[in-house]
N, C-alpha and C positions, 0 to 999 in steps of 0.2 A: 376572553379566556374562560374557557371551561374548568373550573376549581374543582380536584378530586381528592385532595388533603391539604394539609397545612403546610406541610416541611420536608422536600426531597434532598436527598443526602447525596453527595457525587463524593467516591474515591478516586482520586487520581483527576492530574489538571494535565494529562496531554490530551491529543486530539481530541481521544474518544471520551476523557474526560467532556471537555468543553463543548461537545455537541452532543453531550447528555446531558448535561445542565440547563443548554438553550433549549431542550427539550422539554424540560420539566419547568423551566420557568413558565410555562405557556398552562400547566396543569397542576401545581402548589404554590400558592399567596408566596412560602418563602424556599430559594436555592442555597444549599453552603456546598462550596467544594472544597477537599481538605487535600490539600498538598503536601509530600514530605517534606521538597525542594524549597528552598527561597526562590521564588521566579526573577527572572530579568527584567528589567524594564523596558529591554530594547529585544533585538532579534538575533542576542547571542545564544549561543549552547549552553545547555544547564549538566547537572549531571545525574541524573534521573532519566534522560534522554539520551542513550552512549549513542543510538542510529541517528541522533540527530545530525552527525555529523558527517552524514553518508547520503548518495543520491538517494533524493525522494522523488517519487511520482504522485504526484495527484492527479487521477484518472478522470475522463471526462466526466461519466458520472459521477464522482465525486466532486465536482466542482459546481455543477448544477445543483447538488442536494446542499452545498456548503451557503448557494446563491439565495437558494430559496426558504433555507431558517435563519441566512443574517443576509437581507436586504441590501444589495451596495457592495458586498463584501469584495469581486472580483474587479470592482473599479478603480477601490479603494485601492488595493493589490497594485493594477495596471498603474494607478497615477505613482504609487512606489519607487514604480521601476522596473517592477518584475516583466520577463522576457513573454508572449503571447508569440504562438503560432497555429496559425492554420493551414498555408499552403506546405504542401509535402513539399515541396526543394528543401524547405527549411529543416530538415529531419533526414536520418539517414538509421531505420534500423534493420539490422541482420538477424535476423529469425530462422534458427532450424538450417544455417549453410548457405539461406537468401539473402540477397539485398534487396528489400521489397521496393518497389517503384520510387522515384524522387524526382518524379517531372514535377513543373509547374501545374498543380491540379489544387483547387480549391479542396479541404477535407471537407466535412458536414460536421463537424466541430471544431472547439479550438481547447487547445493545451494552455494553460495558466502554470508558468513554471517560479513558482517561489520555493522557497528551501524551509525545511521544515520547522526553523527555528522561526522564522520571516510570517512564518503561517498562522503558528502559535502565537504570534504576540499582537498579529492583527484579530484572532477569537479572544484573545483575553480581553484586548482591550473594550472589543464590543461586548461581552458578557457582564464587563466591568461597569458601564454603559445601563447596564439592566436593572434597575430599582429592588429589583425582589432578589437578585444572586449576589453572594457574597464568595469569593476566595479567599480561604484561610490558607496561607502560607505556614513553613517548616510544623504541619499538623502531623504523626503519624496515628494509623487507625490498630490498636491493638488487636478487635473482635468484635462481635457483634451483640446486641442486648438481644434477646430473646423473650418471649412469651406463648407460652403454648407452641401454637406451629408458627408464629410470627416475627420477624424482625423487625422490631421499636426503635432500634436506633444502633450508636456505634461506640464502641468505647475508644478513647483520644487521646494520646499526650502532645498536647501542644508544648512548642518548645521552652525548653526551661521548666513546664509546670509540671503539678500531679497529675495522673491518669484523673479524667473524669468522665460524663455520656451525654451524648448528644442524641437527642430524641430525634424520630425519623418516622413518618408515615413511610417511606419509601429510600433503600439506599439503593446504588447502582453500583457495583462493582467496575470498574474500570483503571486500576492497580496495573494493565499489563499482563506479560506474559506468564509473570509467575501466578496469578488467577490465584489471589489468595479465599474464594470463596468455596475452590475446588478444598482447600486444605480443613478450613471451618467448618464444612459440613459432615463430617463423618463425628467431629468434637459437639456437634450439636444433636446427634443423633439420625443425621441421613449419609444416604449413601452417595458417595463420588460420582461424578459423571462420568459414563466411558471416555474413555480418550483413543482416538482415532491419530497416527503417527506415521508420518516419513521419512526415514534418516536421509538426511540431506549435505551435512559435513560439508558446510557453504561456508567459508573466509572471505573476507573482503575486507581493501585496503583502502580509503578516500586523501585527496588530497585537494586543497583550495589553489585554485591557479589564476592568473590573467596573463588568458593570450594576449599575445600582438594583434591592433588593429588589423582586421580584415583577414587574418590568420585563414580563417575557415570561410573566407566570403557572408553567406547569407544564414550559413548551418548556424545551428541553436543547440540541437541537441544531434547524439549520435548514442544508440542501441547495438551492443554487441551480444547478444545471447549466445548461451554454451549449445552445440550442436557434438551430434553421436563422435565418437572419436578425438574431440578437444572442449572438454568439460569445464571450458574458462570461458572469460566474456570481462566487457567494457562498457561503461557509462561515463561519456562526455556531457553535463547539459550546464549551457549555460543560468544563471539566477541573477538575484536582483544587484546592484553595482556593480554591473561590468566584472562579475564574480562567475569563475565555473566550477563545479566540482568533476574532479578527476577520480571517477572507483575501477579500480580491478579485483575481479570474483574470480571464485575454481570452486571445484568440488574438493571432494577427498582426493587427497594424493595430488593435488594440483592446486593448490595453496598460491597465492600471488608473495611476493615478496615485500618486504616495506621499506628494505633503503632505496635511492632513487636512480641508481643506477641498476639495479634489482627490475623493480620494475618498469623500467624503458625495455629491457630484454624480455619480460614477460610479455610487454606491448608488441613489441614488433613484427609477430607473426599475424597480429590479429589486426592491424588498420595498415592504408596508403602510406605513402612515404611524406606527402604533406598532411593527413592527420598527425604520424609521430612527430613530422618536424615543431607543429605548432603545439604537441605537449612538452615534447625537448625544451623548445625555446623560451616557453611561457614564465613568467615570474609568479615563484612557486610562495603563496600566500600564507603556509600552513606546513607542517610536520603531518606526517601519514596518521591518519587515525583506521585503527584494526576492528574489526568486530568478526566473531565465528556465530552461527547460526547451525545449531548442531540438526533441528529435524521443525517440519510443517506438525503441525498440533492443534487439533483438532478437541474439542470439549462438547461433547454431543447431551447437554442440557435438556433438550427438546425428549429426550430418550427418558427422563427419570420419572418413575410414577409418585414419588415424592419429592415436594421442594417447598420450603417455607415463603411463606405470602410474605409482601414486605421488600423483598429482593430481587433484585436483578443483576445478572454479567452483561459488558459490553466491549467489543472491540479485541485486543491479541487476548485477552482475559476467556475468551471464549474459542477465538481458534486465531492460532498466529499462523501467517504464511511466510513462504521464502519470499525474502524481501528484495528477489529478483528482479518481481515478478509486480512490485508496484502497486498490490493491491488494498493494503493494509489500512490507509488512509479513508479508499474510499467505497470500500467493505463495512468498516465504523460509520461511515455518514451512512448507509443502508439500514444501518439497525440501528442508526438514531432513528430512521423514519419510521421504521418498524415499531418501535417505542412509542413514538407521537401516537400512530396510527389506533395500536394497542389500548392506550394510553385515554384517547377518545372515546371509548366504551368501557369508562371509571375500572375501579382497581382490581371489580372480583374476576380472581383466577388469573391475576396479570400476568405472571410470571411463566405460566402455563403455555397463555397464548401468546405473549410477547416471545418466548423462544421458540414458538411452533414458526412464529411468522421470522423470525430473524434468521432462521435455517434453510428457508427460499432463496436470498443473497447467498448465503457461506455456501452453498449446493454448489451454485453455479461455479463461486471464485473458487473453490475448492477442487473442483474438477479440471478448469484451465490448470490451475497451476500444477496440480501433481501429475495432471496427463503429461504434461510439457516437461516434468522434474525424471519420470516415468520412459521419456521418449531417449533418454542419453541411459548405455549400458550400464554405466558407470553408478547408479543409482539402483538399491538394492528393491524391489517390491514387487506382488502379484502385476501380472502382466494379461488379464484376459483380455480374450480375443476381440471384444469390439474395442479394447482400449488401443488394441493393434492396428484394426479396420481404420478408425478414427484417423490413429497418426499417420497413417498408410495416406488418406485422403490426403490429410493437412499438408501433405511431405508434397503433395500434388495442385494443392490451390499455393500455396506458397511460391514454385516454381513460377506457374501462372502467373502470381502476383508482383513479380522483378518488374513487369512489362505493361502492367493493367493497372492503373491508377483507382479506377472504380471496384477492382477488388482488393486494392490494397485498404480501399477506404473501407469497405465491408469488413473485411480482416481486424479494421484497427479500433471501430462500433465495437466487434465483439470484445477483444482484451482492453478496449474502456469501459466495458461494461454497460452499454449503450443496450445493446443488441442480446438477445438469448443466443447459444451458441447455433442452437438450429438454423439460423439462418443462412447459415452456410452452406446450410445443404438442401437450401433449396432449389428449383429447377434453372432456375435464370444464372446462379452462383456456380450450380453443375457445369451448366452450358459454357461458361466464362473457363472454366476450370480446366476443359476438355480442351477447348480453342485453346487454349494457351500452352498447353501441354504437345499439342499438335505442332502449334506452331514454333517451341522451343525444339520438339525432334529435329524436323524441318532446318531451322536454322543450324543446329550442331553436324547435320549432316553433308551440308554446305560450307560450314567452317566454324570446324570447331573452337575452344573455348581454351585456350594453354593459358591463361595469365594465370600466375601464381598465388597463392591465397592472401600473400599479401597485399595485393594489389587489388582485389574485391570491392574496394569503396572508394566510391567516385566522392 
């Protein structure tokens, strides 16, 4: 361990909490993380977390980055319970009006599907595990101590007491989307960070189910994304107990509904008639939980030519995305790396370089998402022409990719975050792209394609 202060401070115990603490326990003798919530002991829902109770994705890179700062951690997970998949039969997602390939094809990675409450309690438990970090439960942080240009620490009321301070070589903002660091620094004498924004007017409605054995065969999960002209979508994925979560999403003006017979009717345009049968029939575990997600928000830090030493933002605190789109998870494990990385060439100017480097990740996931949020009319924003180009391609390897296993896998590196998106357009990806498009004319001109949109998923 490389020692660069004595005492790092973490706000906030969700994800991005907890893989900023393992961060820092690696470079301060001592970690405290201050929690509003009283946490669980087990892998239920708190209320500090409302999304917890909604499909999560942990993205493959995020799984790898979650592997390799807690040792064991995806084993530990597997011997749980939790669902793992790798071959594509096992998955069924619709992308942009495809159904991307579902033959038996090995991926080049594997999906670790636990639920976000499941996730959380397996990081607590190992951070808990950690000699030097401590979780302070029902803590809230009022503000911050200051000195000259510096942040020394945090002021606290622990529950029941007086406000008091906790000294800090180092605090990390990780509070969430309300990013109370953005609010503080204008009261301490700096300026805001731009904010970069997409109104997005995103509802989604979850519910806990267990199908009927064998209901769905060997599927595990199933991806419905909103495409131009029906601005809704569906997430089936199984989790750990024989547990599945049920979400339907819309845009503006396409709102899913929450009683249950509400949304069966919302479903039925969008899966097979044994998909809907096996959510119909399923025993419904749970009352619908609601959440709205009004716009993608962006906090461009990297941009300020002032910012007090001492502090750091991590995770929705810095830029929240539409939680469509899965990335949010493991966006936060990136710029815990970032952190480490930063972190390794001691404190001066950390904040500087640690969001110059954390703005390399948020580029990328930032761009997927609002391209793709950008690609349905329904969605109000600047529309330039390579962002045209782009989806014009995508609209075309997509197609391709119903039929090509090896470019659905290509497709699926890139929205894990495996892969830069360039790769796609490379010449062997082109070539794949063209053949397929060739060869889908060809077929439609021989016989055509009449099943009804309901009947899309095999």
């Amino acid at each position: 361990m490389r020692v660069v202060g004595e005492h790092g401070v973490v706000l906030g115990a969700g994800i991005s909490g907890l893989l900023a603490a393992r961060v820092l326990s690696g470079s301060y003798r001592r970690v405290t993380v201050l929690e509003r919530d009283l946490l669980p002991e087990g892998s239920e829902n708190r209320r500090g977390v409302p999304q917890g109770r909604h499909v999560h994705g942990l993205l493959a890179r995020g799984s790898q980055i979650l592997e390799e700062l807690f040792p064991g951690l995806l084993a530990d997970l597997v011997a749980s319970g939790i669902p793992v998949t790798q071959d594509l039969s096992a998955n069924r997602y619709w992308i942009g009006g495809r159904l991307l390939c579902h033959d038996s094809y090995s991926l080049t990675f594997a999906t670790y599907q636990a639920s976000r409450p499941h996730l959380e309690r397996h990081l607590r438990d190992r951070l808990r595990a950690l000699p030097n970090v401590e979780i302070v439960e029902q803590c809230d942080v009022v503000g911050l101590v200051t000195t000259d240009d510096r942040v020394v620490g945090a002021r606290i009321v622990r529950h029941g007491q007086a406000e008091s301070t906790l000294d800090a070589d180092l605090v990390v903002d990780a509070t969430g989307r309300a990013g109370r660091t953005a609010t503080w620094l204008p009261a301490m004498g700096y300026s805001a960070p731009v904010e970069d924004e997409l109104a997005v007017d995103v509802k989604y409605g979850t519910q806990r189910l267990r199908l009927a054995p064998g209901a769905l065969g060997r599927q595990k999960l199933a991806i419905i994304g909103a495409e131009p002209g029906r601005p809704t979508g569906m997430g089936l994925v199984a989790y750990e107990n024989d547990e599945w979560l049920w979400t339907l999403a819309g845009y503006r003006g396409h709102h899913p509904p929450s009683d249950f017979e509400g949304r069966l009717r919302f479903l039925r345009p969008l899966v097979p008639l044994h998909v809907f049968n096996a959510i119909r029939d399923a025993e419904r575990l749970s009352e619908v939980s609601t959440h709205r997600f009004p716009a993608s928000l962006r906090r461009r830090y990297e941009r300020l030519r002032r910012f007090p030493e001492g502090l750091v933002v991590l995770g929705d605190a810095m830029c929240s995305f539409n939680p469509l789109y899965g990335q949010g998870m493991s966006v936060a494990a990136l710029q815990a790396l970032a952190l480490r990385d930063t972190l390794a060439n001691g404190e001066h100017q950390l904040a500087r370089r640690y969001f110059r480097a954390a703005a390399k990740p948020i580029d990328v996931a930032w761009r997927l998402g609002v391209g793709a949020d950008l690609a349905l009319p329904e969605v109000q924003g600047p529309r330039p022409m390579s962002g045209r180009l782009i989806n014009a391609y995508l609209n075309r390897l997509l197609t391709a990719a119903q039929h090509d296993p090896a470019l659905t896998d290509k497709f699926l590196r890139v929205t894990n975050l495996l892969d830069p998106p360039g790769r796609l357009f490379g010449p062997g990806v082109v070539r794949r792209v063209v053949a397929g498009n060739v060869r889908r004319r060809t077929e439609l001109t021989v016989a055509p394609d009449l099943s009804p949109p309901g009947q899309a998923i095999s």
